[in-house]
N, C-alpha and C positions, 0 to 999 in steps of 0.2 A: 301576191294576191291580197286585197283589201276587202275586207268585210262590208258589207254592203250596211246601209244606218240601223234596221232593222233587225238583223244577223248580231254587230256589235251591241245593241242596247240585252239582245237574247245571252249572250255568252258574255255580258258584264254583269246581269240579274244572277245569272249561273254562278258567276264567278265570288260575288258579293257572299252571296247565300251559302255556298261552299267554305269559305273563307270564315267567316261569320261561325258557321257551324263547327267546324274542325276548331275556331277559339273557345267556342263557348263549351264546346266537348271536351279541353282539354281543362277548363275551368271547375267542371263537372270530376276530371279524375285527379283533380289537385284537390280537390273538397274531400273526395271519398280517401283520397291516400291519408292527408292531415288526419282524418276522422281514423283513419286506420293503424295511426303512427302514435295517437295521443288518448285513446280509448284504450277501458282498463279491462272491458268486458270482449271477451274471445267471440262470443255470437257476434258483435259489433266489426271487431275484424274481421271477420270471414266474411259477413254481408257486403261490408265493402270492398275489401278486395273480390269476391262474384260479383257485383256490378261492374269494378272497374274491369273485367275481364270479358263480359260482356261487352261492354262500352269498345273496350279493345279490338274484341273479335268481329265485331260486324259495324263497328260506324268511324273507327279510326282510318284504317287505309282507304277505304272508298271513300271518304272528303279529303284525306291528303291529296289522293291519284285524280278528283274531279278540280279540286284547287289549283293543281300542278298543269294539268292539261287545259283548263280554260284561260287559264293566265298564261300562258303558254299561244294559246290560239289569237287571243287577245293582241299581246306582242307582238305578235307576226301577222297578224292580219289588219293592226291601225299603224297609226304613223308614231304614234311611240317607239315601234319597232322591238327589237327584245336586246339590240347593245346600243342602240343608241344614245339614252340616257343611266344614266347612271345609277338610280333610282330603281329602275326596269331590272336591271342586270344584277344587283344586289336581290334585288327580293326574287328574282330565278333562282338562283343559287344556294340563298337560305331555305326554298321552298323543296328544293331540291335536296337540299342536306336534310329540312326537317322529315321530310317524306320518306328518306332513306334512314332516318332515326328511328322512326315511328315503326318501318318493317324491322326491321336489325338489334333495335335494344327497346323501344318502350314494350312493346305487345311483348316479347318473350320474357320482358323483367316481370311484366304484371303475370303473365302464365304461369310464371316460376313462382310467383309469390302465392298466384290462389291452387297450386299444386300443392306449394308446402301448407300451407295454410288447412285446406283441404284433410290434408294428412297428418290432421293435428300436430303441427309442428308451429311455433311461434311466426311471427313473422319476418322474413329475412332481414338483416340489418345492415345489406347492402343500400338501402334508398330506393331500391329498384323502385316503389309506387311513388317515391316522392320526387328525384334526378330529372326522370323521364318530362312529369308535367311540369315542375320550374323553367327546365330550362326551352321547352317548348314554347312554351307562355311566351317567355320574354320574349323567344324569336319572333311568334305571333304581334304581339304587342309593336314589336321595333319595327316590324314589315306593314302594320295599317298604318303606323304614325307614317312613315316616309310616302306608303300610298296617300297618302292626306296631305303632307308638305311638298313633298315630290323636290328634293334638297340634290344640290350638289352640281347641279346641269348635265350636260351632255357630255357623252367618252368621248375621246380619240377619235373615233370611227363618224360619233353624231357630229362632232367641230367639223370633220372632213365633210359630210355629206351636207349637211349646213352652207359649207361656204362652196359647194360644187352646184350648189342647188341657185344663190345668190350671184354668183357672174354673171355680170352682162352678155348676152347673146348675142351672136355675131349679127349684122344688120347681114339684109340676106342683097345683095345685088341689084340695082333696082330694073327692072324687065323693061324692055323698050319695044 
């Protein structure tokens, strides 16, 4: 099924903005973690790790899950396809790991951090507020660039469908 041009320009707006958002969200809890990691004053800790906990509990999984699924509908519904290129199929995947990172280890690092926190107890010196947004970033980061060069050309599957698409046609008989 192919997205009609109006349908795709709607769920690329989606998908930009989404995208966009969950970068600049996680830019936002790499600010507040540094701020959390290298500040000498305990009020200062605590305030940012309760923002990033915030940030965590209501704006992280809803722009992964709407990232995940528009880029997803995207895929499958233009001619990009979702294995055809190679480009396509990487940035699934990471989005998909980072998506499954953000439910699984970043939100319960930062929970765990403004729990202890919370309960007067120092900050943990696991990295939990720092781990999580590095290494998120980068993914973010690596996933616009290759959306912006679009590097590497087409899989296996897109060579196949490429050169199925390209065969000359049989000439059809000619009707007398």
């Amino acid at each position: 099924m192919k997205l009609s041009r109006p349908a795709r320009r709607a769920h690329l707006v989606i998908h930009v903005i989404a995208s966009a958002g969950w970068l600049g969200l996680t830019v936002g809890l790499l600010a507040l973690g540094i701020t959390a990691n290298t500040t000498g004053s305990s009020a200062v800790v605590e305030a940012s790790v309760r923002a990033m906990k915030l940030f965590a509990d209501w704006l992280l999984l809803p722009l992964a899950l709407l990232t995940l699924t528009s880029g997803l509908v995207l895929s499958l519904g233009t001619p990009w396809g979702l294995a055809r290129h190679r480009w396509v199929w990487t940035k699934f995947w990471l989005t998909l790991a980072t998506t499954a990172a953000t439910a699984f280890a970043l939100r319960p690092g930062v929970n765990a951090a403004a729990a202890a926190v919370s309960a007067g107890h120092p900050l943990p010196d696991g990295g939990d507020v720092l781990f999580g947004p590095v290494v998120s970033l980068s993914a973010y980061l690596f996933m616009t660039a290759i959306s912006i060069l679009k590097p590497w050309g087409p899989t296996r599957r897109g060579r196949r469908l490429l050169a199925a698409g390209r065969r000359p046609r049989r000439a059809e008989p000619a009707r007398v």
